[in-house]
C-alpha positions as CSV (number, residue, x, y, z in Angstrom):
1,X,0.0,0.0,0.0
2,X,1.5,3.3,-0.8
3,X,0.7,6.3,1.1
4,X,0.3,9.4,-0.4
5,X,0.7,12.8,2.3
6,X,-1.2,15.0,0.2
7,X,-1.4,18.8,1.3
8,X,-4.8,20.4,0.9
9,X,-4.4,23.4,-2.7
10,X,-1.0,21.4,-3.4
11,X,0.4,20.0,-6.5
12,X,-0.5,16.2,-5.0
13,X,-3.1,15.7,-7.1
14,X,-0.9,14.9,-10.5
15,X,0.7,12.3,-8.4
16,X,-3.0,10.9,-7.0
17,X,-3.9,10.7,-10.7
18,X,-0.9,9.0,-12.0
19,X,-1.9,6.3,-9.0
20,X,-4.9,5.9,-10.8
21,X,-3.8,5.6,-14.0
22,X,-1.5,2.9,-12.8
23,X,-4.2,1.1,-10.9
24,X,-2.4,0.8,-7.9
25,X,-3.8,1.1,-3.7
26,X,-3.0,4.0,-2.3
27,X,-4.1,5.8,1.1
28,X,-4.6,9.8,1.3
29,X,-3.2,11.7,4.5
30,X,-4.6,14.5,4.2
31,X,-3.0,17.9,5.9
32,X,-4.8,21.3,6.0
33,X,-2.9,24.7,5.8
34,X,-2.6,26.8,8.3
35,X,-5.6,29.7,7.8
36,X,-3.9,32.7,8.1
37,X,0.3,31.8,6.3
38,X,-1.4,28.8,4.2
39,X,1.7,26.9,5.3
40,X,1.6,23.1,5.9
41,X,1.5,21.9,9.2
42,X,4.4,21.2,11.6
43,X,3.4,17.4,11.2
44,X,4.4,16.8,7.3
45,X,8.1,17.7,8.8
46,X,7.4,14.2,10.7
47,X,7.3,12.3,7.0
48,X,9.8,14.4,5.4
49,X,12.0,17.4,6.7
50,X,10.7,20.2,4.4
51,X,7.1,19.1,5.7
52,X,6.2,19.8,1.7
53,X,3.8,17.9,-0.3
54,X,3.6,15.5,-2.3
55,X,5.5,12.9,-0.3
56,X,4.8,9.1,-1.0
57,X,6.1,6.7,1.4
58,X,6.4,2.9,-0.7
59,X,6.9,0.3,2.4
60,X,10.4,2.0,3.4
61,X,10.9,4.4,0.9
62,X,9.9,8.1,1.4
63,X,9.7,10.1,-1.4
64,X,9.4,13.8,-2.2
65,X,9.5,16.0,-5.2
66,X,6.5,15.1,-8.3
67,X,9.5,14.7,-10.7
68,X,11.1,12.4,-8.4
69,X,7.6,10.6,-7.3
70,X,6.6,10.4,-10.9
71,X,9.4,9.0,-12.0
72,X,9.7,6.4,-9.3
73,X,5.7,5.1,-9.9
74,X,6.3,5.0,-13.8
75,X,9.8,3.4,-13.4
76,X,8.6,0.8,-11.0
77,X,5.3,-0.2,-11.7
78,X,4.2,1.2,-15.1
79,X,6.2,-2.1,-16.7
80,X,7.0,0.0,-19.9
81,X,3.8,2.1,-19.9
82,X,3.3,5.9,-19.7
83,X,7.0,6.8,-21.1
84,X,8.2,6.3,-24.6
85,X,10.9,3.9,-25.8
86,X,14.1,4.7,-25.6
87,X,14.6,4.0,-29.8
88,X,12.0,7.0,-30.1
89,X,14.5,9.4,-29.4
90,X,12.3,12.1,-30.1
91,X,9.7,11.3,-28.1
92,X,11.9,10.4,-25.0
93,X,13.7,14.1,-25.1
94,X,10.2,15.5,-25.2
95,X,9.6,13.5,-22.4
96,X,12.6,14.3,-20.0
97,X,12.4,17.8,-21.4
98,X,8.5,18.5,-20.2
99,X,9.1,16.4,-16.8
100,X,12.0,18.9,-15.9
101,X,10.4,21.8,-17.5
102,X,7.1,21.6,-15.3
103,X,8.9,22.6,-12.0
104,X,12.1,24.4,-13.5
105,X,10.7,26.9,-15.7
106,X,7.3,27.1,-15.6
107,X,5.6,27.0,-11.6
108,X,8.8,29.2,-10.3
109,X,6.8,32.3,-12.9
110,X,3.3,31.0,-11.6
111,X,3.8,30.9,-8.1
112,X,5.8,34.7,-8.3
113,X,2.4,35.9,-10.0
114,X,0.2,34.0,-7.6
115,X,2.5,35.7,-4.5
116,X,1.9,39.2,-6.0
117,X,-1.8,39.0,-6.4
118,X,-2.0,38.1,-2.8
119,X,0.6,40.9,-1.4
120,X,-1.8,43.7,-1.7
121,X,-4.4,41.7,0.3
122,X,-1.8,40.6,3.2
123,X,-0.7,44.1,3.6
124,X,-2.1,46.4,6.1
125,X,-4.7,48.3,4.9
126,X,-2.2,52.0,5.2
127,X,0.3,51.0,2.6
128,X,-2.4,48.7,0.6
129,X,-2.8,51.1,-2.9
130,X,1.1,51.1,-2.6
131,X,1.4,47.3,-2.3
132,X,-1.4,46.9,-5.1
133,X,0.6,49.5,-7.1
134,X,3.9,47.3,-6.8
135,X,2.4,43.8,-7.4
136,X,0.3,45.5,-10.4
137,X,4.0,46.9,-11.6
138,X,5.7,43.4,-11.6
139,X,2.9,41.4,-13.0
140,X,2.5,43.5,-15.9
141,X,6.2,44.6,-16.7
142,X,7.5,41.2,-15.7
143,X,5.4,38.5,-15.2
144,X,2.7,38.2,-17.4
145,X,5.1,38.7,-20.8
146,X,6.8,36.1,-19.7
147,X,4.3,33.7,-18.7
148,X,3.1,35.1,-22.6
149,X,6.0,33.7,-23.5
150,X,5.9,30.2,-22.1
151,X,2.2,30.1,-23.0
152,X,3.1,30.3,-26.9
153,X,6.1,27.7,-26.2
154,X,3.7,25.4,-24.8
155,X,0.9,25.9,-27.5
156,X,3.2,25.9,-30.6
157,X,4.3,21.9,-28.9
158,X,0.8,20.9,-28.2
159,X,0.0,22.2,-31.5
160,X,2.7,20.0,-33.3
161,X,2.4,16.9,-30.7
162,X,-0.7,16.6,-28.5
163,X,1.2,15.8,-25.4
164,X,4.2,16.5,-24.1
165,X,6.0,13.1,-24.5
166,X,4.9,9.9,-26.1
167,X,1.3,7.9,-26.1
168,X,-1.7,10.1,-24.1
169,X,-0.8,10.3,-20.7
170,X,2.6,10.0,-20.3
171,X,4.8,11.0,-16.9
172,X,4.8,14.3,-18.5
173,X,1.4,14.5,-19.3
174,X,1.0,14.2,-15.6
175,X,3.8,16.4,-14.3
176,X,2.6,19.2,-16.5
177,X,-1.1,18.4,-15.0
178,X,-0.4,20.6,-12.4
179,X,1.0,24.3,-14.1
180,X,-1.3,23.4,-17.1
181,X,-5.0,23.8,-14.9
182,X,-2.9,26.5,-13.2
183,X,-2.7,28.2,-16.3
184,X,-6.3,27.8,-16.9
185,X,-7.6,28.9,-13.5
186,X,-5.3,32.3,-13.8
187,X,-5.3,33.6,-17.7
188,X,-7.6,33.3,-20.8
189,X,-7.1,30.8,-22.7
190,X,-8.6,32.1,-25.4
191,X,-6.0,32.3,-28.1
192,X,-4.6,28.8,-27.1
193,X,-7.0,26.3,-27.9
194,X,-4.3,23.7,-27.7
195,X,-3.9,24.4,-23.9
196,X,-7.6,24.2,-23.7
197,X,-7.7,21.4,-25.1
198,X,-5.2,19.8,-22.7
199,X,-6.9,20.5,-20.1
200,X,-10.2,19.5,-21.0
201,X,-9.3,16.1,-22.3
202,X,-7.5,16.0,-18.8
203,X,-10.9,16.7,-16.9
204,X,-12.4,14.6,-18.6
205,X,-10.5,11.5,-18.0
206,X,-12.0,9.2,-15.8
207,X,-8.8,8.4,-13.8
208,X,-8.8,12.2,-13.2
209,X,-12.8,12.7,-12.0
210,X,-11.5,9.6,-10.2
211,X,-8.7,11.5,-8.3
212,X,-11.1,15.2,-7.9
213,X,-13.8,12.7,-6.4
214,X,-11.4,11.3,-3.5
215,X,-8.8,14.2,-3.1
216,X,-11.2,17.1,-3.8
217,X,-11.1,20.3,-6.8
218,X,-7.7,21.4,-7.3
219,X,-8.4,24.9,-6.7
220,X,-5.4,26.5,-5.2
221,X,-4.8,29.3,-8.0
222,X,-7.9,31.8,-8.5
223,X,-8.6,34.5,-11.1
């Protein structure tokens, strides 16, 4: 039985999901944030020091990081599914590529913007317009061309490809899960049908409804 220490508005559920897509028994310990920081609780330190989440614990392995995780479960007990083969070179970069990618390049730009929009509400109400002005300043000058950026990266692949490394869902398909309904929840998607597209086939996968039904809606990012 693998136990999966899942933080409530965390990036567990891509790991739940790929669980589910590998058919395997799994237990959820769930942890709620703390109200007022939204930090994890002092106990997730007791399954791993960073007390982050995910964490899986696999008899007597314990092990963080979704890149890590991931590749563990698909490694393990995928037996040659949800990765390409190593002859399909092509496939296989894509596939180390998107898993890397995912956390790398992509979230560090998502969580900034999701920390600015949330500075002007944390600040006390006498310096609040300037707070607002700042984080207005930095999202627009900064982080919304670049996350521009990314978004046309990530379209012009899914364009070309479908998914982001081998057969429909791959590790990366899962790792990029996460940032992808980020991405949704946060900007229009309106001129990116290829993201929308993602995602909705995403949603709509059983394994997925199957995940949202035990784990709750991933709804940590908001307009």
């Amino acid at each position: 039985m693998i136990h999966v220490h899942h933080l409530e508005k965390s990036r567990s559920h891509r790991v739940i999901w790929l669980l589910e897509l590998l058919e395997l028994e799994y237990e959820i310990h769930v942890y709620k944030r703390n109200d007022k920081t939204m930090q994890a609780p002092k106990a997730l330190k007791e399954v791993h020091p960073l007390g982050k989440s995910p964490v899986i614990v696999d008899g007597e392995l314990t092990i963080a990081e979704s890149g890590a995780i991931i590749d563990y479960l698909v490694e393990r007990y995928g037996q040659g599914r949800f990765k390409p083969e190593p002859e399909n070179v092509e496939a296989w970069v894509d596939y180390r590529y998107w898993l890397h990618y995912a956390e790398g390049s992509l979230m560090p730009l998502l969580l900034m913007s999701l920390v600015f929009s949330h500075i002007p509400k944390q600040s006390p109400a006498l310096v609040r317009p300037v707070a607002k002005g700042i984080s207005s300043t930095v999202r627009e000058r900064f982080l919304d061309p670049q996350l521009d950026q990314h978004m046309a990266f990530i379209e012009a692949h899914l364009r070309a490809k479908e998914n982001f490394g081998g057969a429909w869902p791959s590790g990366a398909d899962v790792q990029m899960s996460f940032p992808m309904l980020a991405l949704k929840g946060t900007r229009s998607l309106g001129n990116y049908p290829a993201i929308a597209g993602f995602t909705q086939r995403l949603e709509s996968d059983p394994a997925w409804q199957r995940v949202i039904e035990r784990a709750g809606p991933l709804d940590i990012l908001e307009r």
